[in-house]
KOLNU-264863 format. One record per atom (N, C-alpha, C): residue in three letters; y negated, z, x. Coordinates in steps of 0.001 Angstrom, whole numbers, padded with zeros to 6 digits, always signed. Example, Ala and Ser with C-alpha at 12.3 -4.5 7.8 and 13.67 -1.06 7.14 Angstrom:
! KOLNU-264863
ALA+005690+007800+013190;ALA+004500+007800+012300;ALA+003300+007800+013200;SER+002250+007080+012850;SER+001060+007140+013670;SER-000030+007870+012900;
***
This chain:
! KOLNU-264863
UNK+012110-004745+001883;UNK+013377-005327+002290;UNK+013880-004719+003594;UNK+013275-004194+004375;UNK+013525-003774+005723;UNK+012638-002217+006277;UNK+013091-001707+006501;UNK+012566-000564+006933;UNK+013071-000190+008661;UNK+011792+000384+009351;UNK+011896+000319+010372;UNK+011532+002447+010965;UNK+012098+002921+011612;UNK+011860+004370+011505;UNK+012138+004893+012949;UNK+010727+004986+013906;UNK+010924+005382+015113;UNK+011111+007028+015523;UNK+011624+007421+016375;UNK+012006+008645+016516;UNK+012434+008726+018432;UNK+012286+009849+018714;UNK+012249+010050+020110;UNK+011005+010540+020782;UNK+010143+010866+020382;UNK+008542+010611+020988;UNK+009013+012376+021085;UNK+007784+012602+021942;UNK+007559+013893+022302;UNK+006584+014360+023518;UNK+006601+015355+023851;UNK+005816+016274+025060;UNK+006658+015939+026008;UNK+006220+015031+027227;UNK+006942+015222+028076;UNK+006218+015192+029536;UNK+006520+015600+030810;UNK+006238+015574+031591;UNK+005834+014653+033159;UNK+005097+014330+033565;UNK+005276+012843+033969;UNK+006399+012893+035031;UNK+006820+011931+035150;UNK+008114+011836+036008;UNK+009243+012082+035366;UNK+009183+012809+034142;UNK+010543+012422+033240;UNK+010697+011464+032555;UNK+011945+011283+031780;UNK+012409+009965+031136;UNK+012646+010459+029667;UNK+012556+009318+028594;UNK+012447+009981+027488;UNK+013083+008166+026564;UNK+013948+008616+026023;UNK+014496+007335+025053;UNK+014291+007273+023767;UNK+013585+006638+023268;UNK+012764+006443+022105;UNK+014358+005428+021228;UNK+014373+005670+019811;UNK+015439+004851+018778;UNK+014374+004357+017796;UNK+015045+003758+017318;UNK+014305+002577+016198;UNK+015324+002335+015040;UNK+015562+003363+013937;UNK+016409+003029+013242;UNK+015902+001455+012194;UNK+016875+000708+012049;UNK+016411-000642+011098;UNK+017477-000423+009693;UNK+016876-000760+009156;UNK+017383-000449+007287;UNK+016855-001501+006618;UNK+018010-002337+005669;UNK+017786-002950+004925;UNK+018348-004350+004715;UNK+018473-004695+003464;UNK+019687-005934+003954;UNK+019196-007396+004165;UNK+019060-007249+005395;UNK+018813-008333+006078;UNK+020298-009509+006640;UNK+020065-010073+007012;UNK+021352-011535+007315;UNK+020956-011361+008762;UNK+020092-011823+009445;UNK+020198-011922+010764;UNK+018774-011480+011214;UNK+018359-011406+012806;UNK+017208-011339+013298;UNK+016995-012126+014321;UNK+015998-012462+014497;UNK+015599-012882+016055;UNK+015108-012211+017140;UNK+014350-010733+016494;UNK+013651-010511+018292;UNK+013658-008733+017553;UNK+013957-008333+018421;UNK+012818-006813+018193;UNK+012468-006103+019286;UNK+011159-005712+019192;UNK+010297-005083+020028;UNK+009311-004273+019984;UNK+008819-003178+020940;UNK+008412-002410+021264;UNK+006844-002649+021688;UNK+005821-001685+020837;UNK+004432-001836+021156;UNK+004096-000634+021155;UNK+002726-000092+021968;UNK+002208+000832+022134;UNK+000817+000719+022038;UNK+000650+002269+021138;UNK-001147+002023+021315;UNK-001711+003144+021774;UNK-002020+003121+022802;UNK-002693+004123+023221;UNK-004506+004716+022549;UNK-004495+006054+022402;UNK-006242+006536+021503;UNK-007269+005085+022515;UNK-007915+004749+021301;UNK-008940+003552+021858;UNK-008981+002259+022380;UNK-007330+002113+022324;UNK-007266+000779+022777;UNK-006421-000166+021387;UNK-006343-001304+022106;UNK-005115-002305+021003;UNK-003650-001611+021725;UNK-002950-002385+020353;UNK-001771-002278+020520;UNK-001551-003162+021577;UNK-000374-002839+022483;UNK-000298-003190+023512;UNK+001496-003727+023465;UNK+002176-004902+023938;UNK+003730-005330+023723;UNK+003655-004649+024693;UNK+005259-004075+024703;UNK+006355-003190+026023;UNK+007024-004028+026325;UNK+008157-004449+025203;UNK+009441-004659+025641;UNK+009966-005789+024423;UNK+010613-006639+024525;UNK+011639-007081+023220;UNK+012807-007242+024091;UNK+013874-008049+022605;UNK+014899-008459+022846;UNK+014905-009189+022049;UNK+016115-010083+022161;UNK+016286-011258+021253;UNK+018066-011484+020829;UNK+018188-011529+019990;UNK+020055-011339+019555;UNK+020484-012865+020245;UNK+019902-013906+019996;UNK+020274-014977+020590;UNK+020410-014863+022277;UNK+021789-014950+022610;UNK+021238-015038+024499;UNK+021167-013519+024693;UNK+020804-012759+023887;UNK+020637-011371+024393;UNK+019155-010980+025718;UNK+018401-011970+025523;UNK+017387-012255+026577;UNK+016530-010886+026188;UNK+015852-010197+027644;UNK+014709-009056+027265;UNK+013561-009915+028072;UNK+012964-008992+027375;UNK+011626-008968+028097;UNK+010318-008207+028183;UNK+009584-007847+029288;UNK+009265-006868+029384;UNK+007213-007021+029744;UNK+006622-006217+029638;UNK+005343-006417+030111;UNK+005127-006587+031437;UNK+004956-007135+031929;UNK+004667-007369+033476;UNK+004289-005864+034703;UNK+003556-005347+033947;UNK+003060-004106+034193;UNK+004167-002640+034104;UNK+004994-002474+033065;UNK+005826-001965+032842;UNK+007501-002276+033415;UNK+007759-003669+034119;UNK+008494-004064+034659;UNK+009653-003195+035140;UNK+010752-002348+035280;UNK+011341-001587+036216;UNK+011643+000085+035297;UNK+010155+000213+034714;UNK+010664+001451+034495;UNK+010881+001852+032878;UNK+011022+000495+032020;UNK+011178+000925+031021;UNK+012339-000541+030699;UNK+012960-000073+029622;UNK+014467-000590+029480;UNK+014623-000995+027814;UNK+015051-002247+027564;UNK+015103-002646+026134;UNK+016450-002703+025607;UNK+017405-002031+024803;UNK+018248-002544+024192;UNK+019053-002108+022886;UNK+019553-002800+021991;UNK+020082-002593+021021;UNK+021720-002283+020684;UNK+021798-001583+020012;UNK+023386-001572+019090;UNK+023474-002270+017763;UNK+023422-003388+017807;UNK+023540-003648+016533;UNK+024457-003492+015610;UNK+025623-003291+015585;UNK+026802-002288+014979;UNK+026043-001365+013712;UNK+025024-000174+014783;UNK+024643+000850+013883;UNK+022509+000153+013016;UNK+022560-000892+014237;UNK+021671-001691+013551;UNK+020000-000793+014034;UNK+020685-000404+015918;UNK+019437+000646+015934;UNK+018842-000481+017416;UNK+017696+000307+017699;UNK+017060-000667+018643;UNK+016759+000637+019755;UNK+016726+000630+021230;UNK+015801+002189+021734;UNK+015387+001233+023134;UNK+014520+002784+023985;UNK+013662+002165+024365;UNK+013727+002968+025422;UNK+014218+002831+026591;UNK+014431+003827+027638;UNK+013244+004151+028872;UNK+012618+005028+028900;UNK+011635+005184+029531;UNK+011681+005983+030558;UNK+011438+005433+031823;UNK+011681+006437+032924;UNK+010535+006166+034449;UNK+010934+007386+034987;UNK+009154+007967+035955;UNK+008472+007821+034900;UNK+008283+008380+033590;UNK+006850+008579+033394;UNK+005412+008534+033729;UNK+004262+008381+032673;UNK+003381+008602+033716;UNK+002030+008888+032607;UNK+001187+009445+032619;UNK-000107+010044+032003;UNK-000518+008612+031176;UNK-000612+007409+031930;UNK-000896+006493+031142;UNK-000286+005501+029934;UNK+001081+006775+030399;UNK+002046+006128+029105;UNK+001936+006643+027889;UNK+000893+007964+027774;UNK+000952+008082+026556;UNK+000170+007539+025646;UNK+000867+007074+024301;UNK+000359+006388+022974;UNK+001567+006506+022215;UNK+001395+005770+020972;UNK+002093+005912+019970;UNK+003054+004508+020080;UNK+003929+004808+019976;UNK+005402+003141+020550;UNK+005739+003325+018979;UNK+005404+001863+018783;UNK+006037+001213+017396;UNK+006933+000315+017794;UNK+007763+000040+016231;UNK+009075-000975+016569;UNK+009148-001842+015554;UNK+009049-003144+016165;UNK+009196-004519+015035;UNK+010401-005171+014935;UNK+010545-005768+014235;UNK+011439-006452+014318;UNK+011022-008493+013329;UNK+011318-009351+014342;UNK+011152-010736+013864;UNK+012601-010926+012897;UNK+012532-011453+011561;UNK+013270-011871+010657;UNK+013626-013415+010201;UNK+012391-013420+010351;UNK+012246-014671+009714;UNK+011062-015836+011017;UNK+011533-016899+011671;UNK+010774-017786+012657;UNK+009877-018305+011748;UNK+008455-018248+011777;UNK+007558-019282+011631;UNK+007207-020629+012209;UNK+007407-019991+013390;UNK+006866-021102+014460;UNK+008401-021565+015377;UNK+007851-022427+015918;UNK+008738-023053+016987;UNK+008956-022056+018176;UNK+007478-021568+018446;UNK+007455-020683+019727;UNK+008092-019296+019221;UNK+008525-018023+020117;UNK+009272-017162+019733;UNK+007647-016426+020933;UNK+006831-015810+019662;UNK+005859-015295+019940;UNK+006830-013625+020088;UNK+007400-013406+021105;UNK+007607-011576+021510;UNK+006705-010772+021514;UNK+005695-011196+022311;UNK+004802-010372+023283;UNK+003564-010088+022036;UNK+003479-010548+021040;UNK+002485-010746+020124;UNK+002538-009859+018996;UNK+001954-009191+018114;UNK+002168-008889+016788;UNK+002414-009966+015677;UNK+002331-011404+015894;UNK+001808-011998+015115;UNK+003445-012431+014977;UNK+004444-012031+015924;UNK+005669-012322+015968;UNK+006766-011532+015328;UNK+005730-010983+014741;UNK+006989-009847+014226;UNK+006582-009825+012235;UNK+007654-009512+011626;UNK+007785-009067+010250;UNK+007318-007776+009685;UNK+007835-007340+010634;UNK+008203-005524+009798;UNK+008098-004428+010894;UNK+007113-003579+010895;UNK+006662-002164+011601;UNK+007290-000874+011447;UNK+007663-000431+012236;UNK+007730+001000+012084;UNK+006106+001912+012035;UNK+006421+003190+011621;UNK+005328+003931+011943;UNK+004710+004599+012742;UNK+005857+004418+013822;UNK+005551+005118+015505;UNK+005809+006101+015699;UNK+006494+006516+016876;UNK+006228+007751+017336;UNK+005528+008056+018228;UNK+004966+009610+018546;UNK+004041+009680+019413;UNK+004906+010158+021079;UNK+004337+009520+021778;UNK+004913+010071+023554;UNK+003532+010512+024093;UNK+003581+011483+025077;UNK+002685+012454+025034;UNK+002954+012958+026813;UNK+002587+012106+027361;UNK+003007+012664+028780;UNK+001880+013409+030076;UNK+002206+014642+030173;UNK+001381+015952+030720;UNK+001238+015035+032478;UNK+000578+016079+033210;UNK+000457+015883+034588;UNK+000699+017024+034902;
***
């Protein structure tokens, strides 16, 4: 029902900036949240960033605070992910979810368990 298709990833250098898209496909009626996870080799997936269409509210990892940026066009129905100062520990693979459908009362963002539908990631790859 939904297809999710990240793009933007690449070789980049630390201290540059690099904007990751999230194309969304499929006929959906509305959403609640979509957001941004990363997994770096050996670890869990890790939340970045969401947003939420209601309120337009973001939100961000505590840690990542400042230098990375959440927002959508929903028009073309895309999501991106603006990343800037780079840094060696940013590289992993950034996937993109998107929440469809609320289970719960709580609006689990920060969680996988909050989301519907995955992209397949792209990879960011940042040198020293």
């Amino acid at each position: 029902q939904v297809q999710l298709v990240e793009s933007g990833g690449g070789l980049v250098q630390a201290g540059g900036s690099l904007r990751l898209s999230c194309a969304v496909s499929g006929r959906t009626f509305s959403w609640y949240t979509m957001g941004w996870f990363r997994q770096a080799p050996g670890k869990e997936r890790k939340f970045v960033a969401a947003i939420s269409w209601s309120g337009g509210n973001t939100y961000y990892a505590d840690s990542l605070k400042g230098r990375f940026t959440i927002s959508t066009d929903n028009a073309k129905n895309l999501v991106y992910l603006q990343i800037n100062s780079l840094k060696p520990e940013d590289t992993a693979v950034y996937y993109c979810a998107v929440e469809v459908q609320r289970s719960y009362s709580t609006n689990y963002y920060d969680s996988e368990y909050g989301y519907d539908y995955w992209g397949q990631g792209t990879q960011v790859t940042v040198s020293s």
